[in-house]
C-alpha positions in Angstrom: 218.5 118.7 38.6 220.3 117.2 41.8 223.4 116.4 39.6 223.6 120.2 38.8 223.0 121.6 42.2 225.7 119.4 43.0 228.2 120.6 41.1 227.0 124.3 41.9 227.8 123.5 45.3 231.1 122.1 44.4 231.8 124.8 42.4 231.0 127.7 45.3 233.1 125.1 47.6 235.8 125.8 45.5 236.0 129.4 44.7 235.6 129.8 48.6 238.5 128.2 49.3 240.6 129.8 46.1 243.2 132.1 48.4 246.1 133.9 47.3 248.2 131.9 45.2 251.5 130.2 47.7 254.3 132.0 47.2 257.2 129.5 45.6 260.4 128.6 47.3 263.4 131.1 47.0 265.8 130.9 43.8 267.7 127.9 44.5 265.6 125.7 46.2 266.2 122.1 45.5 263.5 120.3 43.1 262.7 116.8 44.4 260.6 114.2 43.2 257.4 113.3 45.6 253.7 111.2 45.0 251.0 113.1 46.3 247.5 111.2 46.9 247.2 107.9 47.0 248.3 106.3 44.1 250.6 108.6 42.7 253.4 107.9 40.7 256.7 110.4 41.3 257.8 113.2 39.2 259.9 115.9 40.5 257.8 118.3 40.8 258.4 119.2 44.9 260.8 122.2 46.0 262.5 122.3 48.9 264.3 125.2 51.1 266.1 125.1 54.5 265.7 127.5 57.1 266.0 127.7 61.2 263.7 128.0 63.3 264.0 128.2 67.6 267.6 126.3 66.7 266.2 123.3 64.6 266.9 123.2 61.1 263.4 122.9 58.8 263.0 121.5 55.5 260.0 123.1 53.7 258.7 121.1 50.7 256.0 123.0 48.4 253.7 121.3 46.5 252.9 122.6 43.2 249.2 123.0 43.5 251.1 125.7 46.6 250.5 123.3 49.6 253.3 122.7 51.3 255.0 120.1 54.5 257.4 121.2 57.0 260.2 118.4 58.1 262.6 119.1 61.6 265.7 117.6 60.7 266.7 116.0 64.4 269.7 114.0 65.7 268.4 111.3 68.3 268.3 108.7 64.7 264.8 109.4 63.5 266.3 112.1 60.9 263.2 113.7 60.2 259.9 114.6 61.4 257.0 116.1 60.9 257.2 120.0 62.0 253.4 120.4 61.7 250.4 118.5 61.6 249.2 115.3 63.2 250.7 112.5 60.6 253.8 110.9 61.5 256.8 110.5 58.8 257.4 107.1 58.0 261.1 106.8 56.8 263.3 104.0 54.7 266.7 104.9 53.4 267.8 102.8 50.2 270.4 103.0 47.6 271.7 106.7 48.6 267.7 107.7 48.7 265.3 108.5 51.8 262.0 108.2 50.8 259.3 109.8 54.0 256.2 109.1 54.0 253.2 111.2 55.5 249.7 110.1 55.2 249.5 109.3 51.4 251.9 111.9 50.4 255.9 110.2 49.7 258.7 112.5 49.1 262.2 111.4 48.0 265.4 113.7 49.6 268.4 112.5 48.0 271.1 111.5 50.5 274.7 112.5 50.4 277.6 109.9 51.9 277.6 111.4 55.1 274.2 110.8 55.9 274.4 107.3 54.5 277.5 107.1 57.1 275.3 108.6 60.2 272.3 106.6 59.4 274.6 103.2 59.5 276.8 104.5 63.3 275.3 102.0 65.5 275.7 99.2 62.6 278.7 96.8 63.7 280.6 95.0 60.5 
């Protein structure tokens, strides 16, 4: 009996939350491969779109399930960080990759030369 009520409670849980389905990114929006949970292995199943916002430049990457992230690109060397929410992005840039991390969520941008050229300025040879 409890194990039912349970999962009647789980279930009304559920539909409350059930909302209009997230509207997906516009036509050309970049696919990118993220791991969302902890544990999760990557697939590229992430979009992401650009747009402006007060003068910064904001990454939006929808999740499939419709949830989404918002990313400020910024210039003091950080590169991104979190528009919204508490979490911090964790970055690491390897092998023409940056992979950010928030909470247990990981997202992989690809990189083009000139950021791999900005991201290594302040490197001496």
């Amino acid at each position: 009996m409890r194990i039912s009520s349970a999962l009647v409670l789980a279930l009304a849980v559920a539909g409350c939350s059930a909302g209009a389905e997230q509207p997906q990114a516009e036509p050309g929006a970049e696919r990118i491969e993220c791991a969302l949970g902890e544990g999760a292995e990557f697939a590229a199943d992430c979009l992401i779109e650009g747009s402006s916002a007060d003068g910064a430049r904001i990454l939006t990457v929808r999740h499939p399930d419709g949830g989404i992230q918002r990313f400020e690109q910024v210039e003091d060397g950080r590169g991104l960080i979190v528009a919204d929410g508490a979490d911090e992005a964790k970055l690491d840039f390897a092998d023409e990759v940056l992979e950010v991390a928030v909470a247990s969520d990981r997202y992989r941008f690809p990189s083009t030369p000139d950021d791999a050229a900005n991201n290594d300025a302040g490197a001496s040879d």
